[in-house]
C-alpha positions, 0 to 999 in steps of 0.5 A: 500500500502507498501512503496517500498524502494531502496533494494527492487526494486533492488532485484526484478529487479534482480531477474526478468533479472535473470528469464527473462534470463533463459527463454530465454536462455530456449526457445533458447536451445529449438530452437535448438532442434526442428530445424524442428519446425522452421517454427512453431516457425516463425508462432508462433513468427509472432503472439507475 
């Protein structure tokens, strides 16, 4: 086991809200353009 330390642990928080958010930010613009998916989408949201 390596030891994290306090640099560490910030980057990789940071790093993953930074990919988090793009993949969001991803699946929404998706959403917009498959508008008439959405019924789809909603399915596929109820079973997350």
């Amino acid at each position: 086991m390596f030891d994290l330390d306090l640099e560490n642990i910030a980057q990789i928080g940071t790093t993953f809200l930074i990919v988090a958010f793009f993949l969001v930010a991803l699946y929404k613009k998706r959403l917009k353009i498959n508008k008439r998916k959405n019924d789809a989408e909603q399915d596929y949201m109820h079973w997350l």
